[in-house]
C-alpha positions as CSV (number, residue, x, y, z in Angstrom):
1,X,-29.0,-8.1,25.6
2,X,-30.4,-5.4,23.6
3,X,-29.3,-4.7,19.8
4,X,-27.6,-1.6,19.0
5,X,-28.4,-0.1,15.6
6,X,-25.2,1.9,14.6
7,X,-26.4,4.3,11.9
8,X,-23.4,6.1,9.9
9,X,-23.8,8.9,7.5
10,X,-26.3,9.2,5.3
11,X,-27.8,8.9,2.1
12,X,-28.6,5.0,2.6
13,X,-29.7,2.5,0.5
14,X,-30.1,-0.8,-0.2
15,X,-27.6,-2.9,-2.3
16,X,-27.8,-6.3,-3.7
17,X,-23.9,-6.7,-3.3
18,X,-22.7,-9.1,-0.2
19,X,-19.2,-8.9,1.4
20,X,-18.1,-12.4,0.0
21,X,-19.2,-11.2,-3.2
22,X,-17.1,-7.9,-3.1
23,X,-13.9,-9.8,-1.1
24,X,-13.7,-12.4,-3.5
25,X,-13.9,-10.0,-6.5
26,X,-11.1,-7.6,-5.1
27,X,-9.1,-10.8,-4.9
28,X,-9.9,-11.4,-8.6
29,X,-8.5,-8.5,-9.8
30,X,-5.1,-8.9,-8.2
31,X,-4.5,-12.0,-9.7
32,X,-3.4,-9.7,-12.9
33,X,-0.9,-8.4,-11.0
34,X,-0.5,-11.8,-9.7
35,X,0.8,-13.5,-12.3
36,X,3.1,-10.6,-13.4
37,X,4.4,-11.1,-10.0
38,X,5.5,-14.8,-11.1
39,X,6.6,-13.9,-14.4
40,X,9.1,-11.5,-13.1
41,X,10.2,-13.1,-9.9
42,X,9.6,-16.7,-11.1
43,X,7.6,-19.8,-8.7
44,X,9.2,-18.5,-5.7
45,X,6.5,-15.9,-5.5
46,X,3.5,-18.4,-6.4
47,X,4.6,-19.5,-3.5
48,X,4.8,-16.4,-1.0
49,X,1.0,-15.8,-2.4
50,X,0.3,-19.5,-1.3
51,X,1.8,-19.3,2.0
52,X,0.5,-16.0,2.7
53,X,-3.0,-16.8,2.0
54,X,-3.0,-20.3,4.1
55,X,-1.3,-18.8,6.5
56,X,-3.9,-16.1,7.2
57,X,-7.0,-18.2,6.3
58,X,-6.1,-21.0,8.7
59,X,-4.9,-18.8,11.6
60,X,-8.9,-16.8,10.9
61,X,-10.5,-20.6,11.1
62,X,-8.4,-21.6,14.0
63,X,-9.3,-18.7,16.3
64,X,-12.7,-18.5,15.2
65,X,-13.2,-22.3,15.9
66,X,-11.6,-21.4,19.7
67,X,-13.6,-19.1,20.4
68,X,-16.8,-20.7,19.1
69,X,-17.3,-17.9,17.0
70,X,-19.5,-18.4,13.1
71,X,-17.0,-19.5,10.6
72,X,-16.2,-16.5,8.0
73,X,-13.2,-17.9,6.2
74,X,-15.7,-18.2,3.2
75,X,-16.3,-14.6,2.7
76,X,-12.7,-13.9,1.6
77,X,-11.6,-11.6,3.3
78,X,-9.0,-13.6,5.1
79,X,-7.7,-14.3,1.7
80,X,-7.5,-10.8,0.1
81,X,-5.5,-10.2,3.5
82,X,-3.1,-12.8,2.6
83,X,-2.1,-11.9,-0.6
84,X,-2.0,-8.3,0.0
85,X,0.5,-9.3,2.5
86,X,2.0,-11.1,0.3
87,X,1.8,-8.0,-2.3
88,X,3.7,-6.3,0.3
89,X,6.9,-8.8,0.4
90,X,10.4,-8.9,-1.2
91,X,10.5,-12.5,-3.4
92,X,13.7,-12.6,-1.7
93,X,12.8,-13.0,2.2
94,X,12.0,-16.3,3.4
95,X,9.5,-18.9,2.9
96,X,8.1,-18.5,6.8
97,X,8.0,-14.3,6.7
98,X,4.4,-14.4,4.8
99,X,3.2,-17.4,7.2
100,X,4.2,-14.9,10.6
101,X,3.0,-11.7,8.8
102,X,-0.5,-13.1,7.9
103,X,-0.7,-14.9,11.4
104,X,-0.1,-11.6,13.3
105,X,-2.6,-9.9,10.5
106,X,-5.5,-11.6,10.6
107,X,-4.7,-12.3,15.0
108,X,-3.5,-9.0,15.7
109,X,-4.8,-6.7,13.2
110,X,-8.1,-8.5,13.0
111,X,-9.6,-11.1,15.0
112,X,-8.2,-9.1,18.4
113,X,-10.6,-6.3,17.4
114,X,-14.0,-8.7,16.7
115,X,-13.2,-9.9,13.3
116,X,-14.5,-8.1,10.2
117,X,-16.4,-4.8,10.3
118,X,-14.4,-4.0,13.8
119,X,-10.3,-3.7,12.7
120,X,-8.9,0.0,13.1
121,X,-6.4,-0.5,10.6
122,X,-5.9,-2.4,7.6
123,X,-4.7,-5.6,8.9
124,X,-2.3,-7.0,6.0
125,X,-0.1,-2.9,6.1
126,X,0.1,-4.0,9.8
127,X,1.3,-7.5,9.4
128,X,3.9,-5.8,6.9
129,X,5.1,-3.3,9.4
130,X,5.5,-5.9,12.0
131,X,7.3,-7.8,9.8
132,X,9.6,-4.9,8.5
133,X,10.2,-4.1,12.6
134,X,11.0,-7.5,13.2
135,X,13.3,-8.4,10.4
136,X,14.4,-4.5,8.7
137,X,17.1,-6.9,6.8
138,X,15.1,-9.4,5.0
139,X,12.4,-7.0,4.5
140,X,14.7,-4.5,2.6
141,X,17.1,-6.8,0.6
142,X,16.5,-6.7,-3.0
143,X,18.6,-8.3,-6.0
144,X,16.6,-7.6,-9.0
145,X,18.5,-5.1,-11.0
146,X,17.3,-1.7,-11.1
147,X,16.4,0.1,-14.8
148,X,19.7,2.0,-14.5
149,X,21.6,-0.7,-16.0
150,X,24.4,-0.7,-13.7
151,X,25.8,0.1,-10.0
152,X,26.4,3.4,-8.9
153,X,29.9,4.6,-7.5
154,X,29.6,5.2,-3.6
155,X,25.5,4.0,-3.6
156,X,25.1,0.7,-2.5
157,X,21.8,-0.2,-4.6
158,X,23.5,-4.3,-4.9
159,X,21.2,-4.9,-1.4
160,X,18.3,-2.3,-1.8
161,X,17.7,-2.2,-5.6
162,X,14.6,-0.3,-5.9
163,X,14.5,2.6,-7.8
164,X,12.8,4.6,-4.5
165,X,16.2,3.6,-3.1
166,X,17.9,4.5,-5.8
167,X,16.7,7.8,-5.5
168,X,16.9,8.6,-2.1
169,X,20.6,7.2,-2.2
170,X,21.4,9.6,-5.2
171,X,19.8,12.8,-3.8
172,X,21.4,12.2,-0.3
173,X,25.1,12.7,-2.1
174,X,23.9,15.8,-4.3
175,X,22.5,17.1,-1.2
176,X,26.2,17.0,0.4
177,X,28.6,17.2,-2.3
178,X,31.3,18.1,-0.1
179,X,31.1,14.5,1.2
180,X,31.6,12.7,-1.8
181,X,34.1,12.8,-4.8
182,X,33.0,14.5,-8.0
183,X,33.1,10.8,-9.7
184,X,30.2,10.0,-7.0
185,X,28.7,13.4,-7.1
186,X,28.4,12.4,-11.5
187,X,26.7,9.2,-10.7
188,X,24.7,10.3,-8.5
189,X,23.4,12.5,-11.3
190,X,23.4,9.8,-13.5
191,X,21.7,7.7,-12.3
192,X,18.7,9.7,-11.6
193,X,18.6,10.7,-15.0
194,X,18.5,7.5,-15.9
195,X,15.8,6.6,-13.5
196,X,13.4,9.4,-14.4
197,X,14.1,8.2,-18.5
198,X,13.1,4.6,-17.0
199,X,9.2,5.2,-16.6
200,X,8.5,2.4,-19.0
201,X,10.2,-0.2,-17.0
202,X,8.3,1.3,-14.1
203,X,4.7,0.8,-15.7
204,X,5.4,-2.3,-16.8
205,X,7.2,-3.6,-14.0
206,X,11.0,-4.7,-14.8
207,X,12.1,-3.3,-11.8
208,X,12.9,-4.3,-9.0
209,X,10.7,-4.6,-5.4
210,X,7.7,-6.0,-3.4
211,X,5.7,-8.5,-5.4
212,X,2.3,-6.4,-5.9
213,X,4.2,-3.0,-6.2
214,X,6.2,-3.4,-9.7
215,X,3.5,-3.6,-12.8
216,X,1.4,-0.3,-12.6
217,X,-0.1,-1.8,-15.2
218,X,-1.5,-4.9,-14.5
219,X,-2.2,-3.0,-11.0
220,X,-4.3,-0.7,-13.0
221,X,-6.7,-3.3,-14.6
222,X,-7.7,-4.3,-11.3
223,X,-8.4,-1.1,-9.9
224,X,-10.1,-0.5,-12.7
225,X,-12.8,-3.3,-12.7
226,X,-13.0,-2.3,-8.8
227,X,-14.2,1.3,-10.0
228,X,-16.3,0.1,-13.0
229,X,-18.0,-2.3,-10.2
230,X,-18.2,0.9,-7.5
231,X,-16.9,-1.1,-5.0
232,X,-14.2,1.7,-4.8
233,X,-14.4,5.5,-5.7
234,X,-12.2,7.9,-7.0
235,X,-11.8,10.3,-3.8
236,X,-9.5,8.6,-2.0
237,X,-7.2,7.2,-4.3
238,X,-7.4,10.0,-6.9
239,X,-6.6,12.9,-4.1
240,X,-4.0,10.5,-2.6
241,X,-2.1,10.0,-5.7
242,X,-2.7,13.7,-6.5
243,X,-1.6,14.9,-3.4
244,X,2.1,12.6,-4.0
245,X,2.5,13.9,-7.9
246,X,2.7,17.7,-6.3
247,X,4.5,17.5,-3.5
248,X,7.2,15.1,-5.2
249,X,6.9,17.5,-8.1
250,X,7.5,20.5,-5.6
251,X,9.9,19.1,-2.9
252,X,11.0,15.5,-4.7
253,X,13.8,17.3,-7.0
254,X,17.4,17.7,-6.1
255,X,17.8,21.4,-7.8
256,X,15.3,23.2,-5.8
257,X,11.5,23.6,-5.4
258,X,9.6,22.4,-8.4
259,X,11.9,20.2,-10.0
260,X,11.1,16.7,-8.7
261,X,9.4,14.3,-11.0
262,X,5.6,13.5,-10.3
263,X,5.5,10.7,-12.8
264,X,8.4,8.9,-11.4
265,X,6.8,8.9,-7.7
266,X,3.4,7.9,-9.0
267,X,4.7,4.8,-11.2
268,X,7.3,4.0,-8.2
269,X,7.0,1.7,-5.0
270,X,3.9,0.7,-3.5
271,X,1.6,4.0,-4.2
272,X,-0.3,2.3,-7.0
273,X,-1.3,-0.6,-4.7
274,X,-1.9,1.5,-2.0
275,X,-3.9,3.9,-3.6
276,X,-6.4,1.2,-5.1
277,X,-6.6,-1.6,-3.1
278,X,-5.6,-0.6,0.4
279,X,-6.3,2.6,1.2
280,X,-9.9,2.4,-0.4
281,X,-10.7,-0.7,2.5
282,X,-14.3,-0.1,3.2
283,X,-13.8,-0.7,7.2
284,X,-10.6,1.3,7.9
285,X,-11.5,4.4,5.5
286,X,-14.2,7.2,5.9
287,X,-17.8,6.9,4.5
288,X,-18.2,10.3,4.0
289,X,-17.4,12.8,0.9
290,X,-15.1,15.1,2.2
291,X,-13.5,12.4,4.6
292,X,-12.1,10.2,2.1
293,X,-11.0,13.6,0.2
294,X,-8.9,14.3,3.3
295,X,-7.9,10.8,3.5
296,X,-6.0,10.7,0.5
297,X,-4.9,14.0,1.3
298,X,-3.6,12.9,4.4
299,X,-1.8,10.1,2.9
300,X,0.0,11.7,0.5
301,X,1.5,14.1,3.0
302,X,2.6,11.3,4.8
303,X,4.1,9.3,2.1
304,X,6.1,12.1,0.4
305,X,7.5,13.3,4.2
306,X,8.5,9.9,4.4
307,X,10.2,8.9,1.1
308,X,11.8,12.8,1.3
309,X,13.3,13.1,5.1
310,X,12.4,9.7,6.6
311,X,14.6,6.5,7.8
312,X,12.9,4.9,4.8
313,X,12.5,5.4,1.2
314,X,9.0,3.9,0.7
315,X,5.9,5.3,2.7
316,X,2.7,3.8,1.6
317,X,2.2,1.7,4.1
318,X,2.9,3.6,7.1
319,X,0.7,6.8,5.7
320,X,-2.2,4.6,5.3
321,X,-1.9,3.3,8.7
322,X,-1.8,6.5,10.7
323,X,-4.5,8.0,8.5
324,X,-6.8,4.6,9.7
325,X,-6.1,5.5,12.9
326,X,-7.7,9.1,12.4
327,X,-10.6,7.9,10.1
328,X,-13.0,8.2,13.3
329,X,-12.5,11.6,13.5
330,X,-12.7,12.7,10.0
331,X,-16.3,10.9,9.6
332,X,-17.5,13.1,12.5
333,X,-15.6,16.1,11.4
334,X,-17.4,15.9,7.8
335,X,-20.7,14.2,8.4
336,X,-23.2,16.3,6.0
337,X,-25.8,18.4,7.7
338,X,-29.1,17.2,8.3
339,X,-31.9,19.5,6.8
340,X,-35.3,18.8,7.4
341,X,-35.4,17.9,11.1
342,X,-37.1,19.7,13.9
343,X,-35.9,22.7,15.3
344,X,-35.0,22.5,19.0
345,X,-36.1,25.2,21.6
């Protein structure tokens, strides 16, 4: 059989740095976030991190070993996979959810496809969304308290406490007043005032939600290491993130254009994680300039039309996969022009 040599975009150049090397530093700088995940939600989500990474580094070594296929459970991938599916889990849903969602990952999303290098998508955002397809229940139940300090009138935030949820709850009754009583219709206002005076709790992660999504902070640190290292840039997460603060800012409020809150949609569900650690996946995003520019673009406009008129108040996930899906077609769209070559007749 004769090798293909794939060529991609230019400028190239050789680099000392190896996959293991780069997989098993992003899954350094999550244990930050990690262990805030612990500290907030206690062992139970040591153990959802535990189970999520076995799960998915086990089902890579079993299908790997049936299909006499090199063993690559060493370069880490499998268990950055794991514990971002992991990152992407309620504390509250059951012990076996990360152990199915890292399964269909790493089978599904990965190892159907060739393994690493050859995945469309990023496989632990599509074990996620099979799992919130499967079970919508466990994978929206949350019992932390939210930063409001109390329960709404007419919102039921007891079984979805997230301040997303929250939100979305609170604008739906300002949004049709003449469906609710002016009680509900006040603490409705309420209690987005008091989420959007709550941005503290939000950066430093007393909130509740998904394990990896609450500390912006120790999120941050991580991402931050990842940029100091290069192994990420800023255009995709930077024009993603971007892209949220003005369209929240522009069409997030509940008194008109321009009077949303960028801050609270930047600090607030998954977009941090997203933004850093997902959407910047070297296999599923584009290699070239302006294609991860429209990248992030393209996943902010997904993730605001999603937390704004969509069935659900969160976004991340299911903007990042649809823009995987297009990344094909934005590397050919941008690809640089070649100067220099010869002129054809």
């Amino acid at each position: 059989m004769d090798n293909k040599l794939i060529v991609s975009s230019a400028p190239h150049f050789h680099s000392r740095e190896s996959v293991p090397k780069i997989m098993w530093t992003v899954a350094l700088t999550l244990v930050p976030a990690g262990i805030g995940a612990i500290y907030f939600f206690g062992l139970r989500a040591l153990w959802l991190m535990v189970i999520g990474i076995g799960s998915a580094v086990i089902t890579e070594a079993v299908i790997e070993k049936l299909l006499k296929k090199p063993m690559t459970v060493n370069d880490g991938s499998a268990v950055v996979t794991g514990l971002l599916l992991a990152f992407n889990i309620s504390a509250q849903v059951p012990l076996w959810m990360p152990a199915i969602g890292s399964f269909f990952a790493i089978a599904v999303g990965k190892m159907v496809f060739g393994g690493l290098g050859f995945n469309p998508m990023n496989p632990a955002l599509l074990g996620r969304a099979f799992l919130l397809a499967s079970w919508p229940t466990h994978m929206t139940i949350f019992d932390r308290a939210v930063p409001t300090g109390g329960t709404v009138s007419g919102i039921d935030i007891m079984t979805s406490a997230t301040p997303l949820n929250v939100l979305k709850s609170s604008q739906a009754v300002l949004a049709n007043p003449q469906d609710y009583s002016a009680q509900q219709f006040t603490d409705a206002t309420m209690a987005i005032g008091k989420l959007y005076d709550s941005l503290d709790n939000l950066f430093i992660g007393r909130i509740g939600g998904c394990l990896g999504e609450t500390s912006v902070f120790l999120l941050l640190i991580g991402a931050a290491i990842l940029m100091y290292k290069r192994y990420i840039g800023w255009k995709i997460p930077f024009s993603y993130i971007g892209t949220v603060a003005f369209l929240s800012w522009m069409f997030g409020g509940a008194e008109g254009l321009f009077s949303g809150n960028p801050m609270f949609h930047i600090l607030s569900g998954g977009l941090i994680l997203g933004a850093f650690f997902m959407a910047t996946d070297m296999v599923t995003s584009p290699v070239t300039f302006w294609g991860r520019i429209w990248f992030g673009v393209g996943c902010g406009v997904i993730t605001v039309l999603i937390r704004q008129i969509g069935g659900y108040p969160e976004g991340v996930s299911y903007s990042i996969l649809l823009m995987n899906l297009v990344t094909p077609l934005l590397d050919r769209m941008t690809q640089p022009k070649v100067f220099g070559g010869r002129k054809r007749v």
